[in-house]
C-alpha positions as CSV (number, residue, x, y, z in Angstrom):
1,X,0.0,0.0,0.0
2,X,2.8,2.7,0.7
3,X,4.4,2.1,-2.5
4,X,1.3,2.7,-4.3
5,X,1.1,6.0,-2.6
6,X,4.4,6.7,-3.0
7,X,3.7,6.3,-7.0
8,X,0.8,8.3,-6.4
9,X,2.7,11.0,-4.9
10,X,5.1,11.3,-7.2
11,X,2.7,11.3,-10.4
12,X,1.0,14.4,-8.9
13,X,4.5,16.1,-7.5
14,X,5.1,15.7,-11.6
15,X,3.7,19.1,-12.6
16,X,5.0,21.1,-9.3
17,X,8.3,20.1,-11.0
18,X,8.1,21.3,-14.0
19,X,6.3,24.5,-12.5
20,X,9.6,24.6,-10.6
21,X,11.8,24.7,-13.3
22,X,10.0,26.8,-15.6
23,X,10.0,29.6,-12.8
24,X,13.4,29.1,-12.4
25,X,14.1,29.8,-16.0
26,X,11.6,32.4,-16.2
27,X,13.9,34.0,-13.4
28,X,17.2,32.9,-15.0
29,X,15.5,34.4,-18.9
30,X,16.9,37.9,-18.1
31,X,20.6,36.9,-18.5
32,X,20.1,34.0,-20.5
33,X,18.6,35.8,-23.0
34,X,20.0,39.3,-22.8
35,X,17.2,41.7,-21.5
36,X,18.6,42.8,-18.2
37,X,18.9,46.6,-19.8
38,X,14.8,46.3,-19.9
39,X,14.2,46.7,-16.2
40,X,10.5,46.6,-16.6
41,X,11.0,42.9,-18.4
42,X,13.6,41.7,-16.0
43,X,12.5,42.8,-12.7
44,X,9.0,41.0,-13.7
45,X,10.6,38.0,-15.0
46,X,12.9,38.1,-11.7
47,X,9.8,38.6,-9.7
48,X,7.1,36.1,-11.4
49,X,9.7,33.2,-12.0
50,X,10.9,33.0,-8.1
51,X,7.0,33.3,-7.0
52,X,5.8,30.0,-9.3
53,X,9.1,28.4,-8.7
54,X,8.8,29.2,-4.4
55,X,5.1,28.3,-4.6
56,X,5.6,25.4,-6.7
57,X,8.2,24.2,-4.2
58,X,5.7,24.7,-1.7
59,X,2.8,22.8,-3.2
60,X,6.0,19.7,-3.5
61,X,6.1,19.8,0.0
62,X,2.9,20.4,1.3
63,X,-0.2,20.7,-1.2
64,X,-2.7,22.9,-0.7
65,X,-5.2,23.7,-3.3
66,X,-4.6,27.5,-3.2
67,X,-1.0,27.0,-4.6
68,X,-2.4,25.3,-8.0
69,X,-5.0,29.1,-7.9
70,X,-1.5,31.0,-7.3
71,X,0.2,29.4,-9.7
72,X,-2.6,29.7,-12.7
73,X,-2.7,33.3,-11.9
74,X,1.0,33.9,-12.2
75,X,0.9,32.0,-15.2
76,X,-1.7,34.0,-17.1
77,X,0.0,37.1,-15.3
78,X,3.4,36.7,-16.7
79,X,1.5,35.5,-20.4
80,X,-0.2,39.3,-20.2
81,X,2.5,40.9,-18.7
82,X,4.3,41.8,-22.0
83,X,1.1,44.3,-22.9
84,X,0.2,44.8,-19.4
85,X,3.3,46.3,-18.4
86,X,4.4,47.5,-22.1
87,X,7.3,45.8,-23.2
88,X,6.1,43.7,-25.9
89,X,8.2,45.3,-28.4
90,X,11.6,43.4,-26.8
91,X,10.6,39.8,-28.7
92,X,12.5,37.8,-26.3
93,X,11.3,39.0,-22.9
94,X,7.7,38.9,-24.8
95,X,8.6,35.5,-25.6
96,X,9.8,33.9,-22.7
97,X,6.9,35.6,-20.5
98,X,4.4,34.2,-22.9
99,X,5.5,30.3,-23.5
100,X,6.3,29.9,-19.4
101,X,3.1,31.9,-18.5
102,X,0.5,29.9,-20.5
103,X,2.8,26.7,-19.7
104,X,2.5,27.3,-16.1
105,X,-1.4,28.3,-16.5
106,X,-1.9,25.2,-18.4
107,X,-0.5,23.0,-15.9
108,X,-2.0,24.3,-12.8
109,X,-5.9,24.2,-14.4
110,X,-5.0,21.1,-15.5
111,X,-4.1,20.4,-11.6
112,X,-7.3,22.1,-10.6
113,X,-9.4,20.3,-13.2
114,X,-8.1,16.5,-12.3
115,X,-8.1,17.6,-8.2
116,X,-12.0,18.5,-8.7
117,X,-12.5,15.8,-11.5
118,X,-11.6,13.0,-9.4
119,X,-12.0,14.3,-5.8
120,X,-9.8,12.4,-2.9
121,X,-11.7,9.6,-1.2
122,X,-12.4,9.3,2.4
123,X,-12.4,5.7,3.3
124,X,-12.3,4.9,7.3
């Protein structure tokens, strides 16, 4: 029985991960990709990456349903962000923000829909 949660566990810890590492190179994007002298795209991509990547982390160790609600709004904040905070116009920080904001987005509704799709069950 523990190894089948174990498995369980670490099917669902699957998507936290990659949450984790696309925050991480969200945050990393600035210097990898040369926009540091846009302060308005790095300071965003500084600031959104380490909040999915920290609450992604969190969720790994202790999920709470509110972390998969963070994490979709980060994602769809970082996807708008470009507009929202007019810098669109540098095609790499636009880039970036987009492809990791609707990939994080995705993920966590996609969390969120299979958590309420197929609710935990209570057995005593």
């Amino acid at each position: 029985m523990f190894d089948r949660l174990t498995t369980l566990n670490i099917k669902e810890n699957v998507i936290d991960v990659v949450n984790v590492v696309l925050g991480v190179c969200l945050a990393l994007a600035p210097w990898a990709l040369d926009f540091t002298a846009e302060a308005t795209a790095a300071w965003n991509a500084w600031i959104t990456g380490a909040a999915i990547a920290l609450v992604a982390l969190g969720a790994i160790v202790a999920f709470n349903e509110w972390e998969e609600w963070v994490n979709l709004a980060l994602g769809v904040w970082a996807a708008i962000a470009p507009w929202a905070v007019a810098f669109s116009e540098n095609a790499a920080a636009s880039g970036v923000h987009l492809a990791v904001g609707i990939a994080v987005a995705v993920l966590a509704a996609a969390r969120l829909w299979f958590m309420h799709r197929n609710p935990p069950r209570v057995t005593a």
